[in-house]
MARMARPA-75967 format. One record per residue (C-alpha): z negated, y negated, x negated. Coordinates in steps of 0.1 Angstrom, whole numbers, plus 5000, padded with zeros to 4 digits. Each point is the difference from the previous one (the first is absolute). Example, Ala and Ser with C-alpha at 12.3 -4.5 7.8 and 13.67 -1.06 7.14 Angstrom:
BEGIN
492250454877/500749664986/
This chain:
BEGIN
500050005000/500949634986/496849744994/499549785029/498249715003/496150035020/497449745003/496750124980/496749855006/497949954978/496249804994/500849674999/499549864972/501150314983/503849964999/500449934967/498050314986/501550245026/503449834989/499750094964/497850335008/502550135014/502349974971/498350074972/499350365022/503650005008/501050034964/497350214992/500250255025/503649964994/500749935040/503349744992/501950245021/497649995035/498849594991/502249764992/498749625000/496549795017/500749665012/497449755010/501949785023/498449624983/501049684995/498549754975/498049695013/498749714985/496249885010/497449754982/496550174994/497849774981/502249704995/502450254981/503350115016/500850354995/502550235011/498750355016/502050305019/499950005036/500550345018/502550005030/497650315015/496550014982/499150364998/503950155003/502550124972/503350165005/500850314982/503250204993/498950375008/501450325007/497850065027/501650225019/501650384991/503750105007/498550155038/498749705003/496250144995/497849734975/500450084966/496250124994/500449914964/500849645008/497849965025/497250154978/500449794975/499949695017/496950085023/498250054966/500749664981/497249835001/499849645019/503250165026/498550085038/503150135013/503049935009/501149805032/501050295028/497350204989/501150384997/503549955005/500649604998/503549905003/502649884972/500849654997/503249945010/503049874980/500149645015/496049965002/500150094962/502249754993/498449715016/497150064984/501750074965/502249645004/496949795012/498550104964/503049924982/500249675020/496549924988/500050144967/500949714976/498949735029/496049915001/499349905033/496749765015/497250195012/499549755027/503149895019/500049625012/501449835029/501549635008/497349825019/496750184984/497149804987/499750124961/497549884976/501249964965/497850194973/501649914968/502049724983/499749595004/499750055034/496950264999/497950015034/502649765017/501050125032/503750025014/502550115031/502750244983/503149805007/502450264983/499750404991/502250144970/499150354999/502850094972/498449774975/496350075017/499549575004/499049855030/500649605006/496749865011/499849675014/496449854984/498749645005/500049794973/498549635000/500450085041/503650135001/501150314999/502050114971/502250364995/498150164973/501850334986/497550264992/500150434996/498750185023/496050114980/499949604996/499150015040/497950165020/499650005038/497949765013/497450065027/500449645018/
């Protein structure tokens, strides 16, 4: 039977490890011909934690991977050997379907596998803004100044905020971790 693609669910948390668990086993164990590759569908993100701003990995679904598997026997009974050796790695609860879970199908797949390449090289806001919001500025010559966003750039990740200055309001162009929504 060919590899498919299944949904596998593991601790959250615990992607990573089961990710590179499951490889290190594969080539071990020698298993390249049942288990092909583990994706963790992510994007990266930029945030600000402590005045720094820093760019992390988001998970599209916290606590999923896809895996390429050979779950399945000719008769279309599981493969006991695939099966057994994912239900052992550690961190992996299952996978979604439970005893016999479904393939991914061929179009599903590919969403997923274009909405990482999409994202791949681009490092998207953590927090998306809007035209109209109240934001209050947390960084630059403008620090703890509040503002309307007049404009929203997403591609470039800069808003246009319009700030009073000397009691007029001024466009200000600042990046998205130099804001931060305000509670008025």
């Amino acid at each position: 039977m060919p590899k498919q693609w299944f949904i596998l669910h593991a601790l959250s948390g615990h992607e990573l490890k089961v990710q590179k668990n499951i490889a290190s086993r594969v080539q071990q164990e020698e298993m390249e011909d049942l288990i092909g590759e583990v994706l963790i569908p992510s994007e990266k993100v930029s945030e600000v934690k402590q005045g720094r701003k820093t760019t992390v990995n988001r998970k599209f679904f916290p606590g999923y991977l896809l895996i390429n598997i050979s779950l399945y026997n000719d008769d279309k009974t599981v493969n006991a050997e695939a099966w057994t050796f994912i239900q052992n790695t550690p961190g992996v609860i299952g996978f979604l379907g439970g005893e016999r879970p479904p393939a991914m199908s061929d179009d599903e797949v590919n969403a997923i596998v274009n909405q990482i390449e999409e994202k791949k090289e681009v490092v998207a806001p953590k927090v998306m803004f809007e035209p109209g919001e109240v934001v209050k500025v947390t960084d630059g010559p403008f620090t703890s100044s509040s503002g309307v966003i007049d404009e929203v750039d997403p591609e470039r990740g800069v808003l246009k905020v319009l700030v009073s200055v000397f009691g007029r309001e001024a466009p200000v162009e600042l990046e998205y971790w130099q804001v931060e929504r305000s509670a008025e």
